[in-house]
C-alpha positions in Angstrom: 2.4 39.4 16.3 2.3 39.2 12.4 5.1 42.2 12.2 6.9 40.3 15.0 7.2 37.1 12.4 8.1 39.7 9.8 10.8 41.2 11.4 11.8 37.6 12.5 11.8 36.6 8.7 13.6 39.2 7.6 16.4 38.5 10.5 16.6 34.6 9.3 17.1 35.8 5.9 19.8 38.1 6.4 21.1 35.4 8.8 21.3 33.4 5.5 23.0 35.8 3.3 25.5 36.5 5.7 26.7 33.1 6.4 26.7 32.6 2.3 29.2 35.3 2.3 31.5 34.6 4.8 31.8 30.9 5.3 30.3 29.4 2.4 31.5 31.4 -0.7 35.7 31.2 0.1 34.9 27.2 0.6 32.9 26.9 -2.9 36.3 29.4 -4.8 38.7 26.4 -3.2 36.3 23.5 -3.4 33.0 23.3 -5.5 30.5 21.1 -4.4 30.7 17.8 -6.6 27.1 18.1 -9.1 25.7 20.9 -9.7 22.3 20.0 -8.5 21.7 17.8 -6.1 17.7 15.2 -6.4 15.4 13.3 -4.5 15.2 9.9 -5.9 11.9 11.7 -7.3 14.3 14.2 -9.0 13.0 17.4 -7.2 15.9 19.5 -6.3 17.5 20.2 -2.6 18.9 23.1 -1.4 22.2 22.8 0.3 21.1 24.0 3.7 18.0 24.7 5.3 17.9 26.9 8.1 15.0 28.8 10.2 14.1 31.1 7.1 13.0 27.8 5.1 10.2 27.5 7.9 9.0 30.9 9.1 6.1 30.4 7.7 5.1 26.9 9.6 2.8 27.5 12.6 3.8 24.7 15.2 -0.1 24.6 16.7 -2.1 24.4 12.9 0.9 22.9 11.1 2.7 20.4 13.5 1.4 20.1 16.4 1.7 17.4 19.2 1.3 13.3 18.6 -2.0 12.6 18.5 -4.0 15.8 17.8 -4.9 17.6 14.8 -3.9 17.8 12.1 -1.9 14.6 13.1 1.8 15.2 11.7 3.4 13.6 14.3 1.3 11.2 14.7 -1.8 9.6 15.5 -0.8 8.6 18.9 0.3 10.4 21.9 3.2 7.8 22.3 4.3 6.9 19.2 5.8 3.4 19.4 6.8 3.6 23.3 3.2 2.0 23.8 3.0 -0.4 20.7 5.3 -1.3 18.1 3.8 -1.0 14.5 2.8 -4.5 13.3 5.5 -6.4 11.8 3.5 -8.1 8.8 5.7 -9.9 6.3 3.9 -10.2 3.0 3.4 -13.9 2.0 2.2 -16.4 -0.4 3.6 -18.8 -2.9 2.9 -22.4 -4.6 -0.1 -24.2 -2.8 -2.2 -23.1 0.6 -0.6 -26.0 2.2 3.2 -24.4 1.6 1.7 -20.9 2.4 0.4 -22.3 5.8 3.3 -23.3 6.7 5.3 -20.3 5.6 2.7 -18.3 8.1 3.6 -20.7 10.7 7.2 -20.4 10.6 7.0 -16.7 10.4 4.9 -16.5 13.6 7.4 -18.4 15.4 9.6 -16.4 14.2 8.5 -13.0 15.8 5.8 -12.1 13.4 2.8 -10.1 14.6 0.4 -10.3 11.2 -0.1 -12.0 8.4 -0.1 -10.6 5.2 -1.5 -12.7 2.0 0.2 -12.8 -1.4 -2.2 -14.1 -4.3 -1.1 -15.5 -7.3 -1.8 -13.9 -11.2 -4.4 -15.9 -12.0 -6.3 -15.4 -8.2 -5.9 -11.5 -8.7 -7.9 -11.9 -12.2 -10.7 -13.9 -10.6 -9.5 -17.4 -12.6 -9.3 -20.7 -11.7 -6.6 -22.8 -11.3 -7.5 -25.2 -14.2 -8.3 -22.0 -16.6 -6.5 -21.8 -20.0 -5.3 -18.3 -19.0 -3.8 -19.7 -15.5 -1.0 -22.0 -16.7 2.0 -21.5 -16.4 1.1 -18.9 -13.8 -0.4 -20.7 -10.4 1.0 -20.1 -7.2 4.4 -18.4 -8.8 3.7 -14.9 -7.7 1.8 -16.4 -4.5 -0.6 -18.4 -3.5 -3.4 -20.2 -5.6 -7.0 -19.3 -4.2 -9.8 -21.1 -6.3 -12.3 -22.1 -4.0 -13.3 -22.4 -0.3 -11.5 -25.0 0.3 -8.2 -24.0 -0.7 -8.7 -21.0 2.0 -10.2 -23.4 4.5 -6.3 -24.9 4.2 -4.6 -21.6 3.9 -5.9 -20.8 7.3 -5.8 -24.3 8.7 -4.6 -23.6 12.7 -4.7 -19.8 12.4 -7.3 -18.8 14.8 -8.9 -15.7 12.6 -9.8 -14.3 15.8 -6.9 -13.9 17.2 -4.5 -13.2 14.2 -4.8 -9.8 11.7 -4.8 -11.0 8.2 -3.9 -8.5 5.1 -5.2 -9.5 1.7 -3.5 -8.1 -1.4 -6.5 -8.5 -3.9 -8.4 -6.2 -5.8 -10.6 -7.0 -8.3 -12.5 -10.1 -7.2 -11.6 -8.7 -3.7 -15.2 -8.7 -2.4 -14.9 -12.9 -3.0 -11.8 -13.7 -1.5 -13.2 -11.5 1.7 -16.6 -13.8 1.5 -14.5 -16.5 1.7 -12.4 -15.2 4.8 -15.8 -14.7 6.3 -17.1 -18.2 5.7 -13.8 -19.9 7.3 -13.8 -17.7 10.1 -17.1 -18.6 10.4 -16.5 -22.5 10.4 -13.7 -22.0 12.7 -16.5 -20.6 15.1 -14.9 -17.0 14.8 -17.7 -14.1 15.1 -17.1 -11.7 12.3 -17.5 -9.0 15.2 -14.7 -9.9 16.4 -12.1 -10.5 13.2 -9.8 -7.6 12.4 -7.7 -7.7 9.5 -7.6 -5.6 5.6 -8.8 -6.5 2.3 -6.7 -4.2 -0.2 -9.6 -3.9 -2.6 -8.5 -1.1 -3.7 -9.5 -0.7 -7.7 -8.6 2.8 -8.8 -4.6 2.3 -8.6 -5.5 -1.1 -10.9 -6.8 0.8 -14.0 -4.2 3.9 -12.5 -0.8 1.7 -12.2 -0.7 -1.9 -11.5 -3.0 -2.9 -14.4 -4.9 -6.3 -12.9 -8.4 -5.5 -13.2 -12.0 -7.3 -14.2 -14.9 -5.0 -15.0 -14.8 -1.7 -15.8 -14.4 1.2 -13.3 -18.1 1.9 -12.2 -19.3 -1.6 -11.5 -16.0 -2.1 -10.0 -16.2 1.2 -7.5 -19.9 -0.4 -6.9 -18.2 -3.5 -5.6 -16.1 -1.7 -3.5 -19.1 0.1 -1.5 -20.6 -2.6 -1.2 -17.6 -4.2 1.2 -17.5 -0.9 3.0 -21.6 -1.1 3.6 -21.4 -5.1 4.5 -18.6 -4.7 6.9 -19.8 -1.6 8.6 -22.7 -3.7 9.8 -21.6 -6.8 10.0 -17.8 -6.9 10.2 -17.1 -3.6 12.1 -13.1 -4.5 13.2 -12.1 -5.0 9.6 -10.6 -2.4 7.2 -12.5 -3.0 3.8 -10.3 -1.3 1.6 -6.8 0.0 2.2 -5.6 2.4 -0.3 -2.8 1.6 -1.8 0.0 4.1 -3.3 2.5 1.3 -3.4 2.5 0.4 -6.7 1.3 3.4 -8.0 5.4 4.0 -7.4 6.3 0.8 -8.3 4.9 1.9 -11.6 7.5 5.1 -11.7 5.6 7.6 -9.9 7.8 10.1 -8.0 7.0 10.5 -4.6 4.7 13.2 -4.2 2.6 11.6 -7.3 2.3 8.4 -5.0 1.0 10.8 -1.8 -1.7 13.0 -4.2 -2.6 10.3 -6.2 -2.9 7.9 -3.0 -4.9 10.4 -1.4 -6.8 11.5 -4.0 -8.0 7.8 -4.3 -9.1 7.8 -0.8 -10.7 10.7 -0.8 -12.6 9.3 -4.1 -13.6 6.1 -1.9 -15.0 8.3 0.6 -17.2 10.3 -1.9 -19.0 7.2 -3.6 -19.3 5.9 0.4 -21.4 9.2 1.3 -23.1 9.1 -1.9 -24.6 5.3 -1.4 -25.6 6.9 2.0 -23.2 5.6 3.8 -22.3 8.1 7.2 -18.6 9.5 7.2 -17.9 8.7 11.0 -19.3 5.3 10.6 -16.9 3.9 7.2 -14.1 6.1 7.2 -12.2 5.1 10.2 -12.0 1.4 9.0 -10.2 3.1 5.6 -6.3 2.0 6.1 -3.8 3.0 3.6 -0.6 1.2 1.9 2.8 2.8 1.3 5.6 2.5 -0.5 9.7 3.2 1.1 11.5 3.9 -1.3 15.1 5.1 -1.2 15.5 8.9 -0.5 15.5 9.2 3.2 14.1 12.2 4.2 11.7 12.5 1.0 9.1 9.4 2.9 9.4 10.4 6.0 8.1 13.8 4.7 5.8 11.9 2.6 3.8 10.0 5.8 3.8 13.2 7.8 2.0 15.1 4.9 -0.1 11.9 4.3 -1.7 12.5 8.3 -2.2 15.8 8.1 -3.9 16.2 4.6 -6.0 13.4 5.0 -7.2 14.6 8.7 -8.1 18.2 6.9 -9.9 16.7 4.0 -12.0 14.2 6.3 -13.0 17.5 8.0 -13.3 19.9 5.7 -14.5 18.3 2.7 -16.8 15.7 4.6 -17.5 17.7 7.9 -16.1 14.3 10.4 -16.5 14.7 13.8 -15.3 11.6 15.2 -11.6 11.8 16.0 -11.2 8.2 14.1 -12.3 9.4 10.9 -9.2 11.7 10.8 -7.1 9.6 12.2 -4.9 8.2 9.2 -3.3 4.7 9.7 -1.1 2.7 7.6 1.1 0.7 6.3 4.4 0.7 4.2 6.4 -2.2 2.3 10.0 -1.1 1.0 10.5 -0.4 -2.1 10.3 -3.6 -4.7 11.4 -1.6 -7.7 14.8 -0.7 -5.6 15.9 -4.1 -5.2 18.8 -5.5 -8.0 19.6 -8.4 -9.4 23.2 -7.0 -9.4 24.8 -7.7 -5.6 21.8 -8.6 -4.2 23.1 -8.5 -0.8 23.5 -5.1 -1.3 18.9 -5.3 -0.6 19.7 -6.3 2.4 21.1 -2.2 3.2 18.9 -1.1 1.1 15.8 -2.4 2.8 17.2 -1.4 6.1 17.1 2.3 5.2 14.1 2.1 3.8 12.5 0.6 6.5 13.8 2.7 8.9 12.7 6.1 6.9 8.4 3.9 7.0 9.2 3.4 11.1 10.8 7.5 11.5 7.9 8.4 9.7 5.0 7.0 11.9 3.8 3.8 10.1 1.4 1.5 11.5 2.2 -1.5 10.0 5.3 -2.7 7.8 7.0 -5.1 5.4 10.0 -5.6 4.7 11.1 -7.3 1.5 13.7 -10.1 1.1 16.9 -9.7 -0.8 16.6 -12.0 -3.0 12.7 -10.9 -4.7 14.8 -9.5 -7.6 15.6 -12.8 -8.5 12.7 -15.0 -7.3 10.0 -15.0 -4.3 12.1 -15.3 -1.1 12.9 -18.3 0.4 12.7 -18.9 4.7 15.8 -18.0 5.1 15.8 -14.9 3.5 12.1 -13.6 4.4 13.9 -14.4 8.2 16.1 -12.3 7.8 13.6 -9.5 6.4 11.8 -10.0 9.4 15.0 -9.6 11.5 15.8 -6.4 10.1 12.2 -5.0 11.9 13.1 -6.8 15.0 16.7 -5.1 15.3 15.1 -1.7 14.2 12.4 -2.0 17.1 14.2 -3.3 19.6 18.1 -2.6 19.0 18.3 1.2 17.4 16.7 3.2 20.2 14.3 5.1 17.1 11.1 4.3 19.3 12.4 5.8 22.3 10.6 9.4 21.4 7.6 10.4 19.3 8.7 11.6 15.9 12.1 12.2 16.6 12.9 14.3 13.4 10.1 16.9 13.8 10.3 20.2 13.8 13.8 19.7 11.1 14.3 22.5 8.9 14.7 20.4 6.4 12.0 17.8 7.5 9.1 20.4 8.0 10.2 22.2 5.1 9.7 18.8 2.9 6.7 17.9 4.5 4.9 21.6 3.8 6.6 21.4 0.1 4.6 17.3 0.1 1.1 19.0 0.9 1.1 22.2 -1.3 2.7 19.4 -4.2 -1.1 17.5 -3.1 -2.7 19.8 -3.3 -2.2 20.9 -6.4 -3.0 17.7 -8.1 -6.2 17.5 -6.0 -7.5 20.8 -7.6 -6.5 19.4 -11.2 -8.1 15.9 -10.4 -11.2 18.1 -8.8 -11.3 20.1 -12.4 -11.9 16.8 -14.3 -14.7 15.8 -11.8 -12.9 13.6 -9.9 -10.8 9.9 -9.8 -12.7 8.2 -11.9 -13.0 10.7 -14.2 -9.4 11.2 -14.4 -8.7 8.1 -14.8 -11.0 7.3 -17.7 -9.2 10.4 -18.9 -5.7 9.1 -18.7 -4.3 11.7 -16.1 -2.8 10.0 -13.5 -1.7 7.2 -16.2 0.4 9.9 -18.4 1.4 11.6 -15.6 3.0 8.3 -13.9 4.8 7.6 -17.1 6.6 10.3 -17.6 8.1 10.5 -14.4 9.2 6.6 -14.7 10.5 7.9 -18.0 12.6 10.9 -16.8 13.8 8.6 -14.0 15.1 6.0 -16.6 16.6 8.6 -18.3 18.6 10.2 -15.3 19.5 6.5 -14.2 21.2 6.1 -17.9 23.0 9.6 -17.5 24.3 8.5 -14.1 22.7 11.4 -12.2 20.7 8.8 -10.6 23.5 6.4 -9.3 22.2 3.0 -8.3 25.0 0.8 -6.6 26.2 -2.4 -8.6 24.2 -1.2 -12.0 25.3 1.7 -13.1 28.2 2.1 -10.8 30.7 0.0 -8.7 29.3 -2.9 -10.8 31.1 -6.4 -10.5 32.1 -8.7 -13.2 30.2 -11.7 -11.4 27.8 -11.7 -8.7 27.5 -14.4 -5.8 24.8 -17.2 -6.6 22.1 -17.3 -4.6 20.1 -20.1 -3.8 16.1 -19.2 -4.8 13.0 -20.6 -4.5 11.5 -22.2 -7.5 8.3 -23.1 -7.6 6.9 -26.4 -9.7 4.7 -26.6 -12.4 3.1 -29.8 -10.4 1.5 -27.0 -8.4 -1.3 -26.2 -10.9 -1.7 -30.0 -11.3 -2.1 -30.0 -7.4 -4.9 -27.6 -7.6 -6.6 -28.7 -10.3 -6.9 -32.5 -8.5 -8.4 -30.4 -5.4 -10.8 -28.3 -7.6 -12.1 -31.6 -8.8 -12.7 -32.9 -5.9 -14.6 -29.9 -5.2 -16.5 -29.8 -8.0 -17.5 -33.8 -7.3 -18.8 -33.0 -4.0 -21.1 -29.9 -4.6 -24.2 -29.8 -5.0 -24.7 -28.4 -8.6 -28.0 -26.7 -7.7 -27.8 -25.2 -5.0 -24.8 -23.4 -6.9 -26.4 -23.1 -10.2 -29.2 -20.9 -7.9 -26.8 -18.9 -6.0 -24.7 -17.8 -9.0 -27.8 -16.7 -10.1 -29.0 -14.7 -7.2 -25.7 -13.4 -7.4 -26.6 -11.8 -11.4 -30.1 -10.3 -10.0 -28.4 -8.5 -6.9 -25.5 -7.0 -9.8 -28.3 -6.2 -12.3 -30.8 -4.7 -9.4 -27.7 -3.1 -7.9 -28.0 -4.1 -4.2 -25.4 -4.9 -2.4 -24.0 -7.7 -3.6 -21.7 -9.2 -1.0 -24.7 -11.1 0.8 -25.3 -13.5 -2.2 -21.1 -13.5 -3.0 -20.9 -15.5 0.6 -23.8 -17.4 -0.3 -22.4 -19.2 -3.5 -18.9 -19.1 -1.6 -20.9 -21.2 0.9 -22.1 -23.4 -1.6 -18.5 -24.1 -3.4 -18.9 -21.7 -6.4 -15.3 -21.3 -7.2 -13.7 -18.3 -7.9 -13.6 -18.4 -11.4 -17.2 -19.1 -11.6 -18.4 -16.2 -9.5 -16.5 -13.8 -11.5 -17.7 -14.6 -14.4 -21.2 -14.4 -13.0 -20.5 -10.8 -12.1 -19.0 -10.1 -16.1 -21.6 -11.3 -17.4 -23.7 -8.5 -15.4 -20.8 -5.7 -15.7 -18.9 -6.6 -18.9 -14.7 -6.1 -18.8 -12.7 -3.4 -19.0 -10.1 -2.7 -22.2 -7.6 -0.2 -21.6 -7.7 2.9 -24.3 -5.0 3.9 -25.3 -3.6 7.1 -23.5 
């Protein structure tokens, strides 16, 4: 059989050489091509044509496969979207929980399938909304969270047992979950029964997006401790979905975002085991989070590479045995750093592609961004219109009809081998440090992110990178668009409520849970036990935070 593929090899190449002579050569003496070398957005190079010789060496059973078997590039399920759509889960969150409510609302009516929670800067550093360090900054970049009761109103009407809910929060993720818990809990909900995904996902903070607390150890202790409270107590909610997202938003090329991403995960999973935690018990409520980003082809090999590494990791590194545990699911949002304040309308393609390349590639979930989040947070009519472009997708392009329509592409299976061998060689640099956090005390994945954002730039400014209505077919004026602004009366809003709060409480029975909170951080037990209890007793956010850094200390950057 091997000299069978050999001789087959040798055929497809001569195949090649043979068509180069004869057709392609007299076309190139009349015409050349138009650039020399043609990129990726990542700025890998593509060959002109790939033909039967670029994938001899692909094994349909170990490589591809079918839908739903291992190693899972097609696919985690045996019919794609012909039995369920991926959840259409518009990201959301602006001013006050009152407006965000009713942005949730509308959206359901609208179509929407999940919710997905924006929080605003000073929520995702664990301060109030009457800190020093919040103002000028509450609910702009989403919605202001400072105590239970502004999530009692977020979630006002939403039956939690009935509706997904996505949090984007990281760092004081383990208190924003406690307080999901404790409405759902009011509303009668049993936390059996919730589903939903806290982000929580702190290694691509002090990696990329940069909105951190404590420093990484304490921090990776927090997160363990979600994974061990929901494995027992909340077992239909992912505790952590690992999020490559804005690792790219940060510059990282595309296979950085998939080894990094992964390498993340696979990080997760190590501290999980070494708490004692049992692989086929945690892993399968591990989601992910990805980005879309403009080159086509590049994310749809990107997501198939992402199922099949992860599935031979989970069994290979960590011996899983439960068909769940290698089962990768998540979701994607396109690509925030593509969008232009130049032509805006021109998001509105932009997204569609990129939306389309997250759905041909097998996502679970997905976002879609608004044209206008260049210029400001979108308004209804625009995050409509986001929505729409999922809806006409599903139900209107005929892409869901078959299971992975575009496997078993030269080109497509040749990306999507190049995508794991690219992993894996940043795994086995990563593994030589000692792992995540050790390189990311180290700098690695920081330098490395930085100069691919930086050779981007550059290629952008040299035109080799052409990005419509910047740095080519740009417009003396662009059409005005009406935005969303958000009022500085918000954080006087939330202050009046976070009185009111503080007025009612009963000081001691905080006071005592704040400080039961400290002993379970200093003992370190598993700390999300006492985090509901002062949740329950109207610590605010703020307060319980700095309970924890007064335990852990804060993180400063060095410089890299």
């Amino acid at each position: 059989m091997l000299k069978e593929n050999e001789i087959a090899s040798t055929a497809n190449r001569k195949e090649d050489e043979r068509w180069e002579q004869e057709t392609l050569e007299p076309v190139l003496r009349k015409r050349p091509e138009s650039k020399k070398d043609f990129q990726t957005v990542s700025l890998d190079s593509v060959e002109r044509l790939y033909t039967p010789a670029d994938t001899d060496d692909i094994n349909f059973k170990d490589d591809i496969a079918y839908p739903g078997e291992f190693p899972y590039t097609r696919g985690i399920h045996p019919t794609g979207y012909r039995g369920k759509l991926w959840t259409m889960r518009q990201f959301a969150g602006f001013g006050t929980p009152e407006e965000t409510n009713a942005r949730f609302k509308y959206l359901m009516s609208q179509g929407q399938t999940g919710l997905s929670v924006a929080y605003d800067l000073p929520t995702l550093m664990g301060y109030d909304a009457d800190s020093m360090l919040s103002e000028g900054e509450v609910g702009k970049c989403g919605v202001a969270v400072s105590s239970l009761a502004d999530m009692d109103v977020l979630f006002d009407e939403i039956p939690l047992e009935q509706v997904t809910v996505s949090q984007t929060i990281n760092a004081p993720a383990s208190v924003l979950l406690a307080m999901y818990l404790v409405v759902a809990e009011k509303q009668g909900a049993a936390w059996k029964r919730i589903s939903g995904t806290l982000q929580n996902d702190i290694l691509k903070e002090y990696i990329a997006q940069k909105e951190w607390i404590y420093p990484i150890r304490p921090a990776m202790k927090l997160v363990v401790d979600t994974f061990e409270f929901c494995t027992h107590h909340v077992p239909r909610y992912n505790p952590i979905s690992v999020s490559g997202y804005h690792i790219r938003e940060a510059g990282a090329t595309a296979l950085q975002e998939l080894a990094f991403t992964l390498r993340d995960g696979i990080e997760y999973v190590q501290w999980g085991v070494d708490a004692g935690l049992n692989v086929d018990e945690f892993v399968p409520r591990i989601s992910f989070f990805f980005n879309a980003h403009n080159d086509f082809f590049e994310e749809i090999a990107k997501y198939r590479a992402a199922r099949k590494i992860w599935a031979q990791v989970m069994r290979e590194r960590f011996n899983a045995k439960d068909a769940r545990t290698l089962q990768m699911r998540f979701h994607t949002q396109t690509a925030g750093v593509s969008l232009t304040v130049q032509q805006p309308l021109n998001n509105i393609v932009r997204v569609a592609i990129q939306a389309l390349a997250g759905v041909l590639g097998g996502t679970n979930s997905l976002h879609t961004d608004a044209f206008d989040e260049a210029l400001a947070l979108p308004t209804d009519a625009s995050a409509l219109l986001a929505l729409r472009t999922q809806q006409i997708i599903a139900e209107e392009t005929g892409v869901i009809n078959t299971v992975d329509p575009l496997g078993g592409s030269y080109f497509v299976e040749s990306l999507t081998r190049k995508m794991e061998e690219g992993a894996y060689d940043l795994f086995r640099k990563i593994d030589d440090m000692g792992g995540m956090v050790e390189a990311a005390e180290k700098g690695f994945p920081q330098r490395e992110i930085q100069e691919s954002a930086y050779q981007y730039q550059k290629a952008v400014e040299r035109k080799e990178q052409v990005i419509v209505g910047v740095n080519k077919y740009q417009m003396e004026t662009d059409e005005a668009q009406n935005i969303l602004v958000i009022d500085e009366s918000v954080r006087d809003q939330q202050i009046e409520r976070l009185e009111r709060v503080k007025s009612k409480r009963d000081e001691g029975a905080v006071f005592n849970a704040l400080e039961k909170l400290k002993r379970a951080a200093e003992a370190a037990d598993n700390t999300m036990p006492a985090t509901i209890e002062a949740v329950r007793a109207y610590a605010t956010l703020g307060e319980i935070c700095s309970a924890l850094r007064d335990v852990y200390g804060i993180y400063e950057e060095p410089a890299f």
